[in-house]
C-alpha positions as CSV (number, residue, x, y, z in Angstrom):
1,X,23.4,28.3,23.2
2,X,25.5,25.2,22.1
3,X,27.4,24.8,19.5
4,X,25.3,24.1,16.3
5,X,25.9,20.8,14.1
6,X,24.0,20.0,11.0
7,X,25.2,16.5,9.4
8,X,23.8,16.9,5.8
9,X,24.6,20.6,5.3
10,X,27.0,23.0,6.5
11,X,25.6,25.1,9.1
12,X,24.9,28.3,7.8
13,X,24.7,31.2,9.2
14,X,22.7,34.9,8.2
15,X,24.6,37.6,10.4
16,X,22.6,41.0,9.8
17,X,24.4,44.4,10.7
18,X,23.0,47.6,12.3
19,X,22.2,50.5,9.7
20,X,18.9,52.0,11.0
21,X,16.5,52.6,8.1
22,X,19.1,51.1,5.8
23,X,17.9,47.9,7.8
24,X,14.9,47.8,5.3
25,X,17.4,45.8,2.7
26,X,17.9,43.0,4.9
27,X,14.2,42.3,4.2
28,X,15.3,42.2,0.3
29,X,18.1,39.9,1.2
30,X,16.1,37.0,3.7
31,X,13.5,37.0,0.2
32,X,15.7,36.5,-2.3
33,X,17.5,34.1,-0.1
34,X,14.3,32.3,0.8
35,X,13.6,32.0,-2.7
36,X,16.4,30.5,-4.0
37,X,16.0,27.7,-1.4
38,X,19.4,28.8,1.1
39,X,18.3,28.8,4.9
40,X,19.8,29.8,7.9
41,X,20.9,27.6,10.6
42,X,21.5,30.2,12.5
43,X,20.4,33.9,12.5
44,X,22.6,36.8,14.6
45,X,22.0,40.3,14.1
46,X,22.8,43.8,16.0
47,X,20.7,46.6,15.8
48,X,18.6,46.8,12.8
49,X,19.7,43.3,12.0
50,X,18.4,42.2,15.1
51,X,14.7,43.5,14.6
52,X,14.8,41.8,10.8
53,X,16.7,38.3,12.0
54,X,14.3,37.8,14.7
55,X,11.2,38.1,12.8
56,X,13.0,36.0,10.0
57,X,13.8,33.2,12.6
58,X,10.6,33.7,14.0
59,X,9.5,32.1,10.9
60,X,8.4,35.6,9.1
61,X,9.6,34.7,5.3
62,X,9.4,35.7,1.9
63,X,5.9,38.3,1.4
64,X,4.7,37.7,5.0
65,X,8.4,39.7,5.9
66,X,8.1,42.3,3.2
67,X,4.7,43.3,4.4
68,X,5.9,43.5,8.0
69,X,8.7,45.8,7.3
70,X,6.5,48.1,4.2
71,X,3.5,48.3,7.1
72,X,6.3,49.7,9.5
73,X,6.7,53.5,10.3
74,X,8.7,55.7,12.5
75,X,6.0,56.7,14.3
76,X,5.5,53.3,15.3
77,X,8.8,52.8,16.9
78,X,9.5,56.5,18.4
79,X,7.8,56.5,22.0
80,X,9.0,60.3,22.5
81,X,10.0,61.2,26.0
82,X,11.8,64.2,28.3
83,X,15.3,63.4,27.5
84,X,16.6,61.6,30.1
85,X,19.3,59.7,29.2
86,X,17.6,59.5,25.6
87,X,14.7,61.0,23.9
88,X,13.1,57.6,22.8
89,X,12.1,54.9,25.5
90,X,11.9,52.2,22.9
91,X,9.2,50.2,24.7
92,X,7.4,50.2,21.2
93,X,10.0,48.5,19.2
94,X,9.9,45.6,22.2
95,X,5.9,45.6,21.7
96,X,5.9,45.5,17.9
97,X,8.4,42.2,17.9
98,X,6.5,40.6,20.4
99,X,3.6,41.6,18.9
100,X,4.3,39.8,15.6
101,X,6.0,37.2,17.2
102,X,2.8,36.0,19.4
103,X,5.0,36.8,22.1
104,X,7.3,33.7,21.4
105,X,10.4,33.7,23.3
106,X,13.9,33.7,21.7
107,X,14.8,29.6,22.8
108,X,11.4,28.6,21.0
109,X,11.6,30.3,17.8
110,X,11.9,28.1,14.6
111,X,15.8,29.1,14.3
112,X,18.5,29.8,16.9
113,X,18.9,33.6,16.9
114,X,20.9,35.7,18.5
115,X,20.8,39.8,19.3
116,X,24.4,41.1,19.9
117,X,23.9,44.1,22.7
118,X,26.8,46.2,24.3
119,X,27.0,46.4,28.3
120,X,27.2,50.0,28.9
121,X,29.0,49.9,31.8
122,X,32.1,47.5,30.9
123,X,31.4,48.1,26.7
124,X,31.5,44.4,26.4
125,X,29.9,42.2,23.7
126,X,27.1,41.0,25.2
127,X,24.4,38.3,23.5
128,X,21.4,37.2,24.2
129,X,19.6,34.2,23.2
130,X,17.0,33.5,25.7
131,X,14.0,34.9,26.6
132,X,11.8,38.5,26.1
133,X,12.3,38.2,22.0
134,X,11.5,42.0,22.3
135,X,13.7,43.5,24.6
136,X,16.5,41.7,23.7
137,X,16.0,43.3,20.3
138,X,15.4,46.4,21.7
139,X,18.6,46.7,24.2
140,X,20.5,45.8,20.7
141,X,19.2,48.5,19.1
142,X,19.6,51.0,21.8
143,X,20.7,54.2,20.0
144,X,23.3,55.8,23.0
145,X,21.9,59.2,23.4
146,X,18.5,58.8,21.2
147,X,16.9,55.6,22.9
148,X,17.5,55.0,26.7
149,X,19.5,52.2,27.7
150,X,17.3,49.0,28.6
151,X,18.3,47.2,32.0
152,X,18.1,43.6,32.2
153,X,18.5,41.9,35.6
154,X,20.2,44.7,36.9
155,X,22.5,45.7,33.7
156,X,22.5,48.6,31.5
157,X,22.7,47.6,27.6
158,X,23.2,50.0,24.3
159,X,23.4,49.2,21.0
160,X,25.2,46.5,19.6
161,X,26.7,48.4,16.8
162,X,29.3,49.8,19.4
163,X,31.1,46.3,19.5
164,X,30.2,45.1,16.4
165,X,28.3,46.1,13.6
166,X,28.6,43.3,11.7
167,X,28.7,40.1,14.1
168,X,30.5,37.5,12.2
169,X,32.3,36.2,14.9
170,X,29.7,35.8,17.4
171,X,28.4,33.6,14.3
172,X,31.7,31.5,13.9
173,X,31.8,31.1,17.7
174,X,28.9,29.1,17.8
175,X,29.9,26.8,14.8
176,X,28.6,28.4,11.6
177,X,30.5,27.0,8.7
178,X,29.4,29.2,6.6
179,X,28.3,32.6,7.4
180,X,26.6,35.2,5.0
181,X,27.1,38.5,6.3
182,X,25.0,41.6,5.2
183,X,26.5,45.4,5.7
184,X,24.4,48.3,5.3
185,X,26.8,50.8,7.7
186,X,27.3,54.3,6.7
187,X,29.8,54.8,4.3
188,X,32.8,57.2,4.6
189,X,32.3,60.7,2.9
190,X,33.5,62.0,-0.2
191,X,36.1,64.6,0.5
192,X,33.8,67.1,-1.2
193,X,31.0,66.4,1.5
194,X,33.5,67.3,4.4
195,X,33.1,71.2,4.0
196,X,31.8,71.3,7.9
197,X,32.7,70.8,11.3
198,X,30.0,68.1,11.9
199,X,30.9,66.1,8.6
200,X,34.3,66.0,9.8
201,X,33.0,64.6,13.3
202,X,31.3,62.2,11.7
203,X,33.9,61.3,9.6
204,X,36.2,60.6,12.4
205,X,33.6,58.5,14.3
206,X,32.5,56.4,10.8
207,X,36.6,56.0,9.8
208,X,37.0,54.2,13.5
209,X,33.8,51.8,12.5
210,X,34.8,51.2,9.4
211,X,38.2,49.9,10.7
212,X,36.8,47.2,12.9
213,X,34.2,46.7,10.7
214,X,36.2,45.3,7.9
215,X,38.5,43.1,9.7
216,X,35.6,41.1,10.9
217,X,33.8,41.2,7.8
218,X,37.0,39.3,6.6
219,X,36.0,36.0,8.3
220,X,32.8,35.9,6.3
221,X,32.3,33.6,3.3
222,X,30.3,35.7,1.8
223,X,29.5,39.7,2.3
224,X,26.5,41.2,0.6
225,X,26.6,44.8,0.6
226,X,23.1,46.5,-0.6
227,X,23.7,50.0,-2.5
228,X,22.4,51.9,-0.1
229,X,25.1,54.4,0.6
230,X,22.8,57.4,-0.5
231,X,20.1,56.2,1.7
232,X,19.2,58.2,5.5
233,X,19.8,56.2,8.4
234,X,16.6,57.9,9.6
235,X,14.8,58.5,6.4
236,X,12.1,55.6,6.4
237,X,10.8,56.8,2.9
238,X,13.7,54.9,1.1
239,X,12.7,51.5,2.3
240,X,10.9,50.1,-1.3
241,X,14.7,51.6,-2.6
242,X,16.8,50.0,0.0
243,X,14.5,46.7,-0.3
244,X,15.4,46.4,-4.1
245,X,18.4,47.1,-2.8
246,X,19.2,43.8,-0.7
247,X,17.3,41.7,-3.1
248,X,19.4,43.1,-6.4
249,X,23.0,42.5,-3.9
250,X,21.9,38.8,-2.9
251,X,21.1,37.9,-6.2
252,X,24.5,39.3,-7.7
253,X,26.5,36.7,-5.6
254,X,24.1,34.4,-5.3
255,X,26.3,31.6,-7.4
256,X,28.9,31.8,-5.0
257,X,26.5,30.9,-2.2
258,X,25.3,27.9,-3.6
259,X,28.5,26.8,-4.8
260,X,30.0,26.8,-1.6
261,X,27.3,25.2,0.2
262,X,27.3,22.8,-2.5
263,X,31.3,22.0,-2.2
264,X,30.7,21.0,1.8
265,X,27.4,19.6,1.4
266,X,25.8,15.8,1.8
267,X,22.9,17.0,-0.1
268,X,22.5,18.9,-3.2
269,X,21.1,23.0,-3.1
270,X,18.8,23.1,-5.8
């Protein structure tokens, strides 16, 4: 993908992070972005991100979005199998983008998007931006040790949230001006939830994401963080919560979005 340009506007760019079920408040965000007029120029998502940008840049907006994620159950995206090397295949996530996008490939959707994947060999970043829309979504969401690990022309990929959970500079790499960055990771335990062995593990593993997390999150313009700390990654009944969620966030710094598209613009947000 080139760099992008955009001589009236700045190039703007949505960059959705990985959160599992807590993915559901992007799809509160891209609406009440959509209705207050801001577009993307650019989409880029990992993980959960990944399966909400594409269908966004795909040209899924405003109800036609909200229906697609409310209509949406595990069951649809858990293809159950004899662990080896993951319980989930995750061929059903690939069918239910392409599905919905008419099998459009990533190049020929209505706004550059990009999934951010991890090479499980070298643990690189890895992108994609061309072709199967959903496989490229489903190697970037490619739980390690849930979903098995999707080869593409002879690589191995995992998820994305391994190299970066929040992809901001994948965004700023390709020329976004501005980039509006949504977080739904796990937050960090209170110390009176760390009465057990496994909270502590998981402490130790969300303290080391958290870390990398926030320095990139520093190069965004903006950073809209849903509430949806109390929320299950895996608990699919919170979506309508962690909808209302995203929308409520967006809308709170929502006058700093426009005004800064409005400071290096040519032509005037309404």
């Amino acid at each position: 993908m080139q760099t992008l340009e955009n001589n009236e506007h700045p190039v703007v760019a949505f960059v959705l992070g990985s959160g599992a079920a807590r993915g559901f408040a992007h799809v509160g965000v891209l609406k009440a972005l959509d209705e207050h007029g801001i577009e993307a120029d650019l989409v880029v998502g990992t993980s959960a991100g990944s399966v909400v940008g594409i269908l966004y840049a795909g040209g899924i907006r405003g109800e036609a979005l909200v229906e697609a994620a409310m209509q949406l159950e595990r069951d649809h995206l858990t293809d159950w199998i004899f662990p080896n090397r993951g319980v989930v295949r995750g061929e059903l996530i690939q069918q239910y983008v392409n599905q919905l996008l008419h099998d459009t490939p990533i190049e020929l959707l209505s706004v550059p998007f990009v999934a951010v994947a991890t090479d499980l060999e070298s643990g690189e970043l890895i992108t994609f931006n061309r072709g199967d829309a959903g496989m490229a979504v489903r190697a970037s969401s490619a739980i390690p040790g849930l979903i098995q690990p999707v080869e593409i022309n002879g690589a191995e990929y995992v998820d994305g949230g391994l190299v970066s959970q929040v992809p901001v500079r994948v965004a700023r790499q390709l020329g976004a001006e501005i980039i509006i960055a949504v977080d739904v990771s796990k937050q960090l335990f209170k110390r009176e939830q760390l009465a057990t062995t496994v909270a502590v593990m998981q402490q130790a593993l969300s303290i080391m994401a958290h870390k990398v997390t926030t320095l990139e999150l520093q190069e965004a313009d903006v950073v809209i963080r849903p509430e949806v700390s109390g929320m299950s990654v895996a608990d699919f009944g919170t979506r309508d919560q962690a909808l209302v969620a995203g929308e409520k966030a967006t809308l709170a710094v929502m006058p700093e979005i426009k005004r800064l598209i409005a400071e290096k613009s040519a032509v005037p947000v309404r």
